[in-house]
C-alpha positions in Angstrom: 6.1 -41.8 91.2 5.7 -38.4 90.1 3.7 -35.8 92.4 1.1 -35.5 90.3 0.3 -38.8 90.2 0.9 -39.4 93.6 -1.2 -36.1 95.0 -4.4 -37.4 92.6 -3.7 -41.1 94.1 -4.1 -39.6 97.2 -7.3 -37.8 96.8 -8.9 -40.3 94.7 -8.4 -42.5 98.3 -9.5 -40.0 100.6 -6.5 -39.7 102.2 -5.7 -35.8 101.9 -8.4 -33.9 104.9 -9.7 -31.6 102.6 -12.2 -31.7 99.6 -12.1 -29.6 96.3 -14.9 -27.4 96.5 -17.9 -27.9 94.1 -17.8 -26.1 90.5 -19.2 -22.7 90.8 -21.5 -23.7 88.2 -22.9 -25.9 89.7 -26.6 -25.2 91.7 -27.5 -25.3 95.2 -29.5 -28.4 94.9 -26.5 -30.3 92.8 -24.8 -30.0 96.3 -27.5 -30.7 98.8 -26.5 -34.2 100.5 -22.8 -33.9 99.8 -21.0 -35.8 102.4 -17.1 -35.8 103.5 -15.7 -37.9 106.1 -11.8 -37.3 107.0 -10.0 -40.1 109.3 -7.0 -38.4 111.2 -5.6 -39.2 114.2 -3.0 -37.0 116.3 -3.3 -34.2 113.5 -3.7 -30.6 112.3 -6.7 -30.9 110.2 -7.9 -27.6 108.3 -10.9 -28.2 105.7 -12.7 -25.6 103.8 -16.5 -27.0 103.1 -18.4 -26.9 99.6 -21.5 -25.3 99.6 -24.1 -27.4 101.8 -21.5 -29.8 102.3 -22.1 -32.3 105.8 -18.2 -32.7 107.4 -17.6 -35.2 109.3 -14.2 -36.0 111.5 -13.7 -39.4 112.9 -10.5 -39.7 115.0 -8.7 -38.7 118.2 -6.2 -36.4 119.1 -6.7 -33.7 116.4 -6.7 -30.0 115.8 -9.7 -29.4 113.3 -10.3 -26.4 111.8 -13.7 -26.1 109.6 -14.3 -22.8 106.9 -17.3 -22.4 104.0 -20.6 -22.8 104.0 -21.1 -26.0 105.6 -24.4 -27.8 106.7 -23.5 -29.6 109.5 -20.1 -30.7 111.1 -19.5 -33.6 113.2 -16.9 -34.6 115.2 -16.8 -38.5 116.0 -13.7 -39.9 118.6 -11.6 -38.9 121.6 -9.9 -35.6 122.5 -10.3 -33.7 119.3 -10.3 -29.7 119.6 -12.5 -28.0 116.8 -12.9 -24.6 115.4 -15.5 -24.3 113.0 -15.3 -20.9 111.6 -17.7 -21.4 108.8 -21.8 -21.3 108.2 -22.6 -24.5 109.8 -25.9 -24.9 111.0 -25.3 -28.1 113.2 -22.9 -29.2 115.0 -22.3 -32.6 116.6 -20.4 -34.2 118.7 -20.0 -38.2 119.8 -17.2 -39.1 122.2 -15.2 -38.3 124.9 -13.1 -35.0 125.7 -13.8 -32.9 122.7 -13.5 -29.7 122.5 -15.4 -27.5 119.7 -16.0 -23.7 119.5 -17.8 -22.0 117.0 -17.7 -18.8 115.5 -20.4 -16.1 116.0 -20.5 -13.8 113.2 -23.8 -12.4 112.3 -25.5 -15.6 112.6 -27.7 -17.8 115.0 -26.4 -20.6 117.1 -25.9 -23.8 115.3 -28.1 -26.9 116.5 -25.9 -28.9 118.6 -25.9 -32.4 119.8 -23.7 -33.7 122.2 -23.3 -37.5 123.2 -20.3 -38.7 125.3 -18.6 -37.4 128.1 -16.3 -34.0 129.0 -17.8 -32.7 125.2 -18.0 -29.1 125.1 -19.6 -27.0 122.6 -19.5 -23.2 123.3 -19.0 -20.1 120.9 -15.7 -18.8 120.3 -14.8 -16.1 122.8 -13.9 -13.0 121.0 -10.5 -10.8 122.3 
């Protein structure tokens, strides 16, 4: 099976965590409600969001890393650390033992909602 074929068998499943961002043509309201949901477990995740886009991560054991202009990002299982270095204006959390920091920049503090236990949501601590 050629590359090709197998890297667009791939995405077509859902199976690689990341998403092709949204034409730049494309309008704001063409990509309000856009959803991904990555499965992982035990792995380095990195995902760049499309414009508006709601992330979600189901799994356990991961190393997620979130960039764009997300909406939301939520992080669903057991022992996952997250950095979300992106736009996202909520954050949430459901589980046990995760870990997610996110970036300040010049921008307010996401909503956050936490269910589970050992979840921590803080802002990144700068060096």
């Amino acid at each position: 099976m050629s590359l090709l074929l197998r890297t667009s068998l791939l995405l077509v499943l859902g199976v690689l965590p990341f998403a092709v961002p949204a034409a730049k043509d494309q309008s704001a309201t063409a990509d309000q409600g856009r959803k991904v949901s990555v499965s992982q477990e035990g792995q380095d995740v990195v995902h760049f969001c499309a414009e508006l886009e709601d992330a979600r991560f189901v799994g356990s054991n991961n190393r997620i890393e979130v960039d764009g202009p997300c909406n939301s990002v939520s992080i669903v299982g057991t022992g996952n650390t997250a950095n979300v270095l992106g736009l996202a204006t909520q954050i949430s959390v459901d589980g046990n033992d995760n870990k997610v920091s996110w970036a300040a920049g010049d921008r307010p503090k996401p909503t956050t909602t936490i269910n589970g236990r050992g979840n921590v949501v803080e802002r990144q601590k700068t060096e």
